[in-house]
C-alpha positions as CSV (number, residue, x, y, z in Angstrom):
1,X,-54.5,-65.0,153.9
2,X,-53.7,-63.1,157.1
3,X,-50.6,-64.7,157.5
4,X,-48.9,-64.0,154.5
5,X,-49.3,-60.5,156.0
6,X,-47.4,-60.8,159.2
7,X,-43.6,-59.9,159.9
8,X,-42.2,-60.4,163.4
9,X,-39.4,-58.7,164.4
10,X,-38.3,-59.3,168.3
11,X,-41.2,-58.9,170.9
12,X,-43.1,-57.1,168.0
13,X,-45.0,-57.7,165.2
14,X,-46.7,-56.0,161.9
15,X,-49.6,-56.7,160.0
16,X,-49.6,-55.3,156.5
17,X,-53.5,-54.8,155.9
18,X,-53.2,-52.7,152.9
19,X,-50.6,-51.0,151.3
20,X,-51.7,-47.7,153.1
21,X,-52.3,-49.7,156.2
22,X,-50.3,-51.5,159.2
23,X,-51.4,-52.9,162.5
24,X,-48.3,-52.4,165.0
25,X,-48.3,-55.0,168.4
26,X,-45.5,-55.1,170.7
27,X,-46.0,-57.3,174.0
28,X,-42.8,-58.1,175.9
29,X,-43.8,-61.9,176.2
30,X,-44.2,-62.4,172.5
31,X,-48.2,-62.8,172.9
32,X,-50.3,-61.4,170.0
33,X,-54.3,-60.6,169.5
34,X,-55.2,-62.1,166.1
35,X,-59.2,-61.6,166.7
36,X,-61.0,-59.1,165.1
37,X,-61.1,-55.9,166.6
38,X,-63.9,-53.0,166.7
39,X,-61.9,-50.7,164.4
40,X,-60.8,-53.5,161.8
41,X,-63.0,-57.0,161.5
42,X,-62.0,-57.7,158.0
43,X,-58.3,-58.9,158.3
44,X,-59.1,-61.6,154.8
45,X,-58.1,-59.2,151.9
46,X,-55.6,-59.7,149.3
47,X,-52.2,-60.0,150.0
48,X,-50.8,-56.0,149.7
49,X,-47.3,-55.8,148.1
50,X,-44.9,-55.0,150.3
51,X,-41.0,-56.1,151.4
52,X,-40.1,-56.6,154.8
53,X,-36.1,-56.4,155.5
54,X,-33.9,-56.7,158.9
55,X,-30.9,-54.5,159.6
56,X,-28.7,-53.3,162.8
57,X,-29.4,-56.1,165.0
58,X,-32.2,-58.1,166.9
59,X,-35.5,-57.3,166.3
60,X,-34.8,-54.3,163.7
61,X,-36.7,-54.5,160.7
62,X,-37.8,-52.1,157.7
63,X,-41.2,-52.6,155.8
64,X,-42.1,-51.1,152.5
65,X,-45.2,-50.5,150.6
66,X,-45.8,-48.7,147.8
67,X,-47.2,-45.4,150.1
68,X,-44.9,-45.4,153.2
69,X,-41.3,-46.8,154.8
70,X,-41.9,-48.6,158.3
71,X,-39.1,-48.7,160.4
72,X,-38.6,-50.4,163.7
73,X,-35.2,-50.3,165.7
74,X,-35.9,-53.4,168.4
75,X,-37.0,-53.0,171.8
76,X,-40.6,-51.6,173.1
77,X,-42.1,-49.0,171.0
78,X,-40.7,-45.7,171.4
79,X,-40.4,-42.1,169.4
80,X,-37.5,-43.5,168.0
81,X,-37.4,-46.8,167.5
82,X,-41.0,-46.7,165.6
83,X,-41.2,-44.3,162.1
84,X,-43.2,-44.4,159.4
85,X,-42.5,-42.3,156.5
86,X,-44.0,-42.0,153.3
87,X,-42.1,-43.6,150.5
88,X,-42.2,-40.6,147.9
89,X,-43.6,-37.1,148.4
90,X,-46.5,-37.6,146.1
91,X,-47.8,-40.7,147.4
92,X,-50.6,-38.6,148.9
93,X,-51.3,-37.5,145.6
94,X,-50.5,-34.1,145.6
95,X,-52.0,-32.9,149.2
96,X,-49.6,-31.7,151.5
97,X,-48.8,-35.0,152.9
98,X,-46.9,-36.0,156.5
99,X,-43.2,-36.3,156.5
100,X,-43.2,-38.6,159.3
101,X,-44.9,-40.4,161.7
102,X,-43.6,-41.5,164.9
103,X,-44.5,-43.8,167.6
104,X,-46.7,-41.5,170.4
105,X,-48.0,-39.2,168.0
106,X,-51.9,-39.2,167.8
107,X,-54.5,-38.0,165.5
108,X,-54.9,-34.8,167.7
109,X,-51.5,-33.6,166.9
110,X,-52.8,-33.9,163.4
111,X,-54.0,-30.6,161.6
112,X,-55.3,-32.4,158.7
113,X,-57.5,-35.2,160.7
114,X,-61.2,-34.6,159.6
115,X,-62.5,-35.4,163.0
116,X,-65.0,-38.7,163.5
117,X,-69.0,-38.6,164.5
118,X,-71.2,-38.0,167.0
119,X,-70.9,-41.3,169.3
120,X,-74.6,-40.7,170.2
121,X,-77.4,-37.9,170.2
122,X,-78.9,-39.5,173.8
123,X,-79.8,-35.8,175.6
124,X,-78.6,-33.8,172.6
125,X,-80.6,-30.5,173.0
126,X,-80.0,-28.2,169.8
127,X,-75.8,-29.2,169.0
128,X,-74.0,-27.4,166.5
129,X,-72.3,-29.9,163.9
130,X,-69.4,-27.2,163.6
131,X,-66.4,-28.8,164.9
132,X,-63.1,-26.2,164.5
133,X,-60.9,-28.7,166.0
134,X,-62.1,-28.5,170.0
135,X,-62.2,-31.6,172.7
136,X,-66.3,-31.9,172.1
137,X,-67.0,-35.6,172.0
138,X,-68.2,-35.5,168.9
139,X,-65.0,-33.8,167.4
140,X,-62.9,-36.2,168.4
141,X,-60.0,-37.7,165.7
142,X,-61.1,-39.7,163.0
143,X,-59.8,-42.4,160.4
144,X,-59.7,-39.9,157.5
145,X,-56.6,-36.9,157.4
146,X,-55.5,-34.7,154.4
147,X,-52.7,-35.2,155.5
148,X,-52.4,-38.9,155.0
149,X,-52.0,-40.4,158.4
150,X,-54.5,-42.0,161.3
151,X,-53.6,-43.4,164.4
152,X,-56.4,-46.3,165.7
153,X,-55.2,-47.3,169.3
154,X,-57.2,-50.3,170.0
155,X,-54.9,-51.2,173.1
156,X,-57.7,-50.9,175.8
157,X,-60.0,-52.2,173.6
């Protein structure tokens, strides 16, 4: 039930879609998307365990999952009013996982981020498949990371 999933908190609001993953809205009139999106069309999964808590005020709320500590001060998003941390160092299971995430960071600030695919091979004439991490289309950040974060920013979608 995708609604046993959502936490609002002011003008914002979470969707806990696994225990590793959260979809974070803000919109200043209170006005959600609750369609499928390209990224994520399956929102109907099982119910992750997680506890959602408000503190300091308006708005301000904490969520926790097993794997990471979402915490979000009030207001529009911003570097500090939106961190994610992971709840214990070994939730990544031994890699050398983030110690923080915070609102405008990006999957190219990422050292770990595995990269995505070629979008298409229309006029490809003889393209390597090496990637080391440059601006090539095909190189650009994907939804796997060693180091245990992925940023999908479906807002112009």
């Amino acid at each position: 039930d995708p609604a046993a999933t959502l936490i609002v908190g002011g003008r914002a609001r979470f969707t806990v879609l696994t225990p590793r993953l959260v979809r974070a809205e803000y919109d200043k009139d209170g006005i959600f998307e609750s369609r499928p999106t390209l990224a994520i069309v399956n929102r109907r999964t099982d119910v992750p365990t997680f506890h959602a808590t408000a503190f300091d005020g308006p708005g301000s709320l904490r969520i926790t999952t097993q794997y990471f500590n979402l915490t979000y001060g009030g207001g529009m998003f911003t570097s500090t009013s939106l961190i994610v941390q992971p709840t214990a160092v070994d939730s990544c299971s031994g890699v050398r996982c983030f110690s923080e995430w915070r609102f405008g960071m990006d999957s190219t600030q990422d050292p770990g981020n595995l990269r995505g695919t070629f979008r298409t091979l229309d006029l490809a004439d003889n393209e390597t498949l090496a990637c080391a991490h440059t601006a090539r289309e095909h190189c650009a950040p994907g939804l796997i990371s060693r180091t245990g974060w992925a940023l999908v920013d479906e807002s112009g979608a």
